[in-house]
Each structure stands twice: as structure tokens, then as C-alpha cells.
N, C-alpha and C positions, 0 to 999 in steps of 0.2 A: 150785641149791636152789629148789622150787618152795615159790610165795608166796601161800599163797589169803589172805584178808578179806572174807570175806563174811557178811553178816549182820549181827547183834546184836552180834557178837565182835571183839574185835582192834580196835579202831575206832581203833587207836593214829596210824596212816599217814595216816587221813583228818584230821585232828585237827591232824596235823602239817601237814598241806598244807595245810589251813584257815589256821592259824596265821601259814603263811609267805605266802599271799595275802591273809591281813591286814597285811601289815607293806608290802608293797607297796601296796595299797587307802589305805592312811594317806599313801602318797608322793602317791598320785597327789591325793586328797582334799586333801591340802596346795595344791593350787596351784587347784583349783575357785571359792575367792571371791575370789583376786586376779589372772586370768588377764586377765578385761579390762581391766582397770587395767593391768597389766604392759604389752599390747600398746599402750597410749596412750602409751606414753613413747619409742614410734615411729612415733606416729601413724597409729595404725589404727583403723578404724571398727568397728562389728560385724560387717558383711560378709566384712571382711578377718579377723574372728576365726574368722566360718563357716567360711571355705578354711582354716583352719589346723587346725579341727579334724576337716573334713571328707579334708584328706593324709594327717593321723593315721587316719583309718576307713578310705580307701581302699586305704593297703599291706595294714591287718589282711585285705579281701575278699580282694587280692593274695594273699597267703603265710599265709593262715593254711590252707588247707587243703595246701600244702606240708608246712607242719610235722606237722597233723594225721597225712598222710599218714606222715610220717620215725618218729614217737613210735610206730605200729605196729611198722613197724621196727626200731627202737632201741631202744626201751625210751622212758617217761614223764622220769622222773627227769634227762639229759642234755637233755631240749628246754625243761623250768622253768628251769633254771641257765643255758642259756645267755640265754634270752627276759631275764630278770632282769638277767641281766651286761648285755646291749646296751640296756636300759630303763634301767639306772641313766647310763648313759653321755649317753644322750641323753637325761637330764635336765638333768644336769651341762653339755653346749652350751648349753641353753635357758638354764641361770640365766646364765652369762657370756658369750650373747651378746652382740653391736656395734653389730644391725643386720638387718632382720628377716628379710633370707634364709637366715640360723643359723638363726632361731623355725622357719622352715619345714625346714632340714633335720634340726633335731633331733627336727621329729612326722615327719616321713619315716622315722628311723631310729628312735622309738618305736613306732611302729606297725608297720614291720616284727620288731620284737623283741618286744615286747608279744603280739603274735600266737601265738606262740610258747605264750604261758601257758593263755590259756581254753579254746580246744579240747581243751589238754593236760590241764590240771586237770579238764576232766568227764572226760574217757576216765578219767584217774585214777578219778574218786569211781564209776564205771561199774566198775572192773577190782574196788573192793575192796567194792562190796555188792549184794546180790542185788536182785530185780528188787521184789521187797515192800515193802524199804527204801532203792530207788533214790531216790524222793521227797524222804525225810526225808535221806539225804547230800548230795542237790542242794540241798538247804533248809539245812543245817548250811553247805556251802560259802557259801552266799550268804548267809548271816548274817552269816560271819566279813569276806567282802566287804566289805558293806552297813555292819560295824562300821567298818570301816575307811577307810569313805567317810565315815563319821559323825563319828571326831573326827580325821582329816586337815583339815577345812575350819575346825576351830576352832584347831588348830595353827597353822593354815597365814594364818587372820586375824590373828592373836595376833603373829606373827613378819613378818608384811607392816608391822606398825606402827613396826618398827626398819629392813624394808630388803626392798623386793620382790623380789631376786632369792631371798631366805633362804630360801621354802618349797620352788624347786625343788632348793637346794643339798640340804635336807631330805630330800626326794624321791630323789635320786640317794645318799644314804646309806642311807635305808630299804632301797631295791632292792638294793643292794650287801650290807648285811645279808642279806635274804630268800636271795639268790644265795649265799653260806655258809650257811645252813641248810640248803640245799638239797642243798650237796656231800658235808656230813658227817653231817646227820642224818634228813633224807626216805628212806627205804627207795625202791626201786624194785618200783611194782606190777604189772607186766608182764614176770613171766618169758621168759628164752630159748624155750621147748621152747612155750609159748602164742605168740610172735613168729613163730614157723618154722610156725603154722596158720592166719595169716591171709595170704592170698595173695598175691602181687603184683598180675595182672593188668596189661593192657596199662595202656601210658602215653596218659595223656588229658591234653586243652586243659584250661583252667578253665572253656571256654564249653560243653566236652561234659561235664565232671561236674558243672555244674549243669542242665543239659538232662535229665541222667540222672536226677538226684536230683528234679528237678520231677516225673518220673510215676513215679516209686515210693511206695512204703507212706506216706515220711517229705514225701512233695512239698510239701502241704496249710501242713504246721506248719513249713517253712521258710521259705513266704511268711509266715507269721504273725509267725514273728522277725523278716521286715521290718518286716512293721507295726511292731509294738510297739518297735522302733530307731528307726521312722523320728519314731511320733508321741513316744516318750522325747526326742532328741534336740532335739525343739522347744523342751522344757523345759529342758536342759540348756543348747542350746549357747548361750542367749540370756537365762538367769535372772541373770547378773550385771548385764548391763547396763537391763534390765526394773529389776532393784531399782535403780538405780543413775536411771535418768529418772522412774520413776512416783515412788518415795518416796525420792531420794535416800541412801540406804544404800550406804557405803562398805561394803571387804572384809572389818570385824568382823562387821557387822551380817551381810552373808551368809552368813558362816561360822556362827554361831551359829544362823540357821534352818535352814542345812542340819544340824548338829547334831542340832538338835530333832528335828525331821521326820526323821532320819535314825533315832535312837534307837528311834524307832519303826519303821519299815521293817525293824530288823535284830530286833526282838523277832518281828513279823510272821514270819519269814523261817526266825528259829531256834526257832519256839516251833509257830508258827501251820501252815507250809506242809504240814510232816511229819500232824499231825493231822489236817486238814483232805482233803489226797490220801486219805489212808488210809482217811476218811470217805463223802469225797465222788467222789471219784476225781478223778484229772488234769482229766478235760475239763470238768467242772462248775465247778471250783476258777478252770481258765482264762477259762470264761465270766464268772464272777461278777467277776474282778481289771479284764477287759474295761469293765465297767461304771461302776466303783469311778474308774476311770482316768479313762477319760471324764469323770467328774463331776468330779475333783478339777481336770481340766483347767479346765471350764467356771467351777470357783466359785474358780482362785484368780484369775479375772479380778476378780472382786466383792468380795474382800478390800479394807480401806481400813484398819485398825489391825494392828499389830505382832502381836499373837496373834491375829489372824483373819486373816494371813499363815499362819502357824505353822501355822494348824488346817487351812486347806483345800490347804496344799503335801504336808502330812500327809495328807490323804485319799488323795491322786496318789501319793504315794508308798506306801502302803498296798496301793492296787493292782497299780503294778509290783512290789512285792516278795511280791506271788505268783504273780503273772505269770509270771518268768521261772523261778525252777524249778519248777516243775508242766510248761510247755513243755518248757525241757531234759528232767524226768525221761520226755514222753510220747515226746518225740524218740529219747533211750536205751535206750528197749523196744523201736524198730521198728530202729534201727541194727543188731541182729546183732553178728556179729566184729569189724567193721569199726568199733569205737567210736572210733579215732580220727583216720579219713578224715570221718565223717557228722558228728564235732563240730567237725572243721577246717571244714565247710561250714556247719554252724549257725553257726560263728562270721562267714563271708564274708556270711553271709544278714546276718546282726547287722550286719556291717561295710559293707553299703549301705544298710542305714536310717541309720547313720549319716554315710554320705556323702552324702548327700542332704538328710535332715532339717537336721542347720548349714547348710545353704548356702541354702536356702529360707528355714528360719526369720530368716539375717542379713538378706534381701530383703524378707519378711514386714514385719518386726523396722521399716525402715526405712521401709514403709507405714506403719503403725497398732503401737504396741508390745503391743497385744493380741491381734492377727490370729495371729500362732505358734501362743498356746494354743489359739484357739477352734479352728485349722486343725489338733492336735493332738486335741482333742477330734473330730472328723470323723471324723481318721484310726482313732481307737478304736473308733466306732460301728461304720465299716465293716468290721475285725476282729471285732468284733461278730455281726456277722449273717452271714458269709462262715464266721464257727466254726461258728454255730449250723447251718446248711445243711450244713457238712460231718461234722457231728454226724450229722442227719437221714442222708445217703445211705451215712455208715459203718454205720448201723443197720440201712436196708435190704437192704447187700449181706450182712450178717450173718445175715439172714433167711433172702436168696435164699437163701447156704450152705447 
């Protein structure tokens, strides 16, 4: 039975996959403000938080263009359910770990399973809308995300206060949920008879499909997604423990700012991103997020009260959340058939900024606890001016044409 979704119509499948990567986004948000506290009860420093989140990034670079690669083949629909199933599972080791080489093998097998999901979920929102409305589905996707990172960290404080392992126990039911939504009610948007037109082609290393993909159309904007994992990740892998030495904020207090600031990144994201491409186009929208970012980096160093936290994390976050789908939707117009080999590889690009940015920033982190963001904020400038240049010479070769 052939399955089109394209357009303005039908938006029922995209809606639904939203829905079920927000229910996952909540698992994972649940464990966001009490992860470094959790890893203290085995005596781990921030560095040792960095490796843990950086094994997590590193299987996603690993296997996620595997999968990408399988979900042409297969179909979307069988690589969500299973990524979900082996996501809930290894959150479930993490909460009843003994002893922190579980901690580590349970983001070993989160991130190989996890992998599984983003590549597949763009090729999805790519399979059910046209190239117009590519923007505004990558913007709905990451709304629903974004919501779900939003109040996972307030759950997830909330229920730290009775028992640290409770958010990931949380997490691994979330998943396990989403993973039944997925069996009986996700449609599949990648017909047979569309499968049997995208090619095989020979088998390649991981180090020759990225070699490949660096000189092609899409090369540019996959370095970019490192950037923007790498300098995100400063923020991320090191904001607990930041609030936890500068202002002493336990894991309500963080949960509640990332709430905050989160509420707004997913309004940003479901409201703003669609308008704004359609206006301004992709590369303008990614230049301006560029900047935004940078600054939010720069001023949440100068924060000193509880809501002038709140406001300048929100700036940063404002910026990434239109960062990332505007990139995704520019990446998805130059991919071709191949949408879910080139989002398996957007997602490896993602998943070495983020193996690198934790492990830097726990090093940073252990200089100077402000040195991550300002070295975050760098990182953005030079995104920055590396867009703008490759703006400049896409315009020229457009001419010479």
C-alpha cells in the first residue's frame, strides 16, 4: 500500500512521532539535573562525568549511520522500536547499578540504541513532507523534543528528592512506553516499492563515508553540526555541576531552570523556526541562532541572581533551538534519496561534538568553572564566520552557473 504525507495534509504520522520522541525526551530530561549527583555516590568527579557522557556520543558516531543506513532498507518504523526497546533497557542498568562500570555500560548500550532514533526520526519527517515544509516538520519535531527535555528535568528534580535512582527508573518506563506506541500506532513512512529505489551501493568503512560526505554538496553543514554539538555540549555536559560550585544549587534548583529556559526553546522551535525559514531562509535563520548562541554563552558567565540565570541560559537556549532544525531542514534538501544514510551521518557529525565537547569541557570545568562557556562561546564565533564564507562562495558558484 503506497504511503505519501506530504505537505500541509495528513500530518497525522508526523504528530505521532513527535509525540512518541516526546515521551522519550521526558525520560531522558528526567535524569539531566541529577546525573552528577547520582555519579557522586561513586565518587566521580566531573571528568569522570565527561567520559560517561562522552561513550554515550561515541557509539551514536559508531552506529548511527549503521542504522541510518538499515531504515532505507527496512523501513523507519522497525529501527524507532527497536532503538527505544534497547534505550529503555539501558536506563533500567543505570538506575540499579552497584558500581560505576554498569554507569558505563549502560551509556554504551544507550547510545548504541539511542542511535537508532534521530537519524531515523529526520528521515521520517523528510519521507512525510515536502521540501516547503521540510523546516516547519523539523521545527514541530524538535519542539516536541525540546518539550520534552523541558519538563523531564522537573520531574526528574521532583523525584530525586525521594530517591536518585527514581528518575532513571522513570526514564526506562517512558522508553518502554514510546517503544509500544511505536508497534501499534506509528504507521510506517517508507514504503516497500520507495525502499527497492534507493540503492545499495558498495559497502564502505565509517572513515570512507565520511571522507565522502566532507566533499559533497552536504560536507560544509556537517562540519557545522560539529560545531554546534561540540560548543552545545560544554553547556550541557558540565551545567550541573557549574550550578552546583558557583551558586550551590542542588538537582531541584536545576531542574526548574532548565524547565524555564526550556519552555522557551520549544515555543522558539514549534512557533518560531517554521516562520522564520520560510521568511528568512535556512542559512540566514542559521547564521542569526550562531550569534544568539555565542552571546548566551558569553552572558551566562555574568549571571549572579536566580532569574538572571534563567534569562541569559534562555538566550543560549533560544539560539540552539533554531540552530538545529534549520541545519537539519538545509542538510535534508541536499541529501536526495538517500535520507536515511546522510541523517545517519548528520547524526555521527552530532555525535562527535559530543564526544569531545564532555571531555574537554570536564578538563576545562576543572581549570576555571567558566572557561567551558567562554570556550563554547569561541566555538560559535568560529561557526560563525566559516557559515558566513561558505555562504559567500555558495553564491559565487551560483553565479559562475
Amino acid at each position: 500500500m503506497k504511503t505519501e504525507y506530504k505537505g500541509q495534509k495528513n500530518r497525522g504520522p508526523l504528530f505521532l512521532l513527535s509525540f512518541n520522541l516526546f515521551i522519550v525526551m521526558v525520560g531522558i530530561g528526567l535524569v539531566i539535573p541529577i546525573l552528577p549527583f547520582y555519579v557522586e555516590m561513586f565518587n566521580a568527579d566531573a571528568q569522570t562525568l565527561g567520559f560517561l557522557v562522552a561513550v554515550f556520543a561515541l557509539m551514536q558516531f559508531l552506529f548511527a549511520p549503521v542504522w541510518g543506513r538499515l531504515s532505507d532498507k527496512i523501513g523507519r518504523k522497525p529501527l524507532i522500536t527497536i532503538g527505544l526497546a534497547g534505550f529503555a533497557a539501558a536506563e533500567f542498568i543505570f538506575a540499579f547499578a552497584t558500581g560505576l562500570w554498569m554507569l558505563f555500560i549502560s551509556r554504551i548500550l544507550a547510545g548504541i540504541f539511542g542511535s537508532a532514533l534521530m537519524p531515523t526520526a529526520m528521515a521520517y519527517v523528510s519521507d512525510v513532507t515536502d521540501e516547503k515544509s521540510r523546516g516547519q516538520g523539523m521545527g514541530i519535531l524538535g519542539a516536541a523534543m525540546g518539550l520534552g527535555i523541558v519538563v523531564g528535568p522537573g520531574i526528574g528534580g521532583w523525584l530525586a528528592e525521594y530517591n536518585l535512582s527514581y528518575p532513571f527508573i522513570m526514564a526506562g518506563i517512558a522508553a518502554s512506553v514510546a517503544a509500544i506506541v511505536s508497534v501499534f500506532v506509528l504507521p510506517e513512512s517508507l514504503p516497500k516499492e520507495k525502499r527497492a529505489l534507493i540503492e545499495d551501493g558498495p559497502k564502505q568503512t565509517q572513515y570512507s563515508r565520511i571522507k565522502e560526505a566532507l566533499v559533497s554538496p552536504v560536507g560544509f553543514l556537517l562540519i557545522l553540526v560539529f560545531i554546534m554539538s561540540f560548543g552545545l555540549a560544554n553547556f550541557q555536559a558540565i551545567f550541573g555541576y557549574y550550578a552546583l560550585e558557583r551558586y550551590g544549587y542542588g538537582p531541584q534548583q536545576v531542574g526548574i531552570i532548565i524547565l524555564c529556559v526550556g519552555i522557551v526553546g520549544t515555543l522558539v522551535q514549534g512557533v518560531g523556526v517554521g516562520r522564520m525559514t520560510r521568511r528568512f531562509g535556512e542559512e540566514k535563520v542559521v547564521t542569526i541562532s550562531l550569534i544568539i548562541s555565542a552571546a548566551g554563552f558569553i552572558l551566562m558567565t555574568l549571571a549572579e541572581t536566580f532569574s538572571m540565570i534563567i534569562i541569559t541560559t534562555g538566550v543560549f537556549f533560544i539560539g540552539n533551538s533554531l540552530l538545529r532544525p534549520s541545519l537539519n531542514s538545509l542538510i535534508s534538501k541536499l541529501a536526495g534519496p538517500r535520507q536515511g544514510m546522510i541523517m545517519g551521518l548528520n547524526n555521527s557529525f552530532l555525535s562527535l561534538g559530543n564526544v569531545a565537547g564532555p571531555i574537554l569541557a570536564g578538563f576545562l570545568f576543572n581549570v576555571n568553572i567558566h572557561i567551558p562557556y567562554l570556550f563554547g562561546a569561541f566555538i560559535m564565533i568560529i561557526g560563525l564566520i566559516s557559515t558566513k564564507l561558505w555562504i559567500q562562495q555558495k553564491k559565487k558558484r551560483a553565479e559562475a552557473a
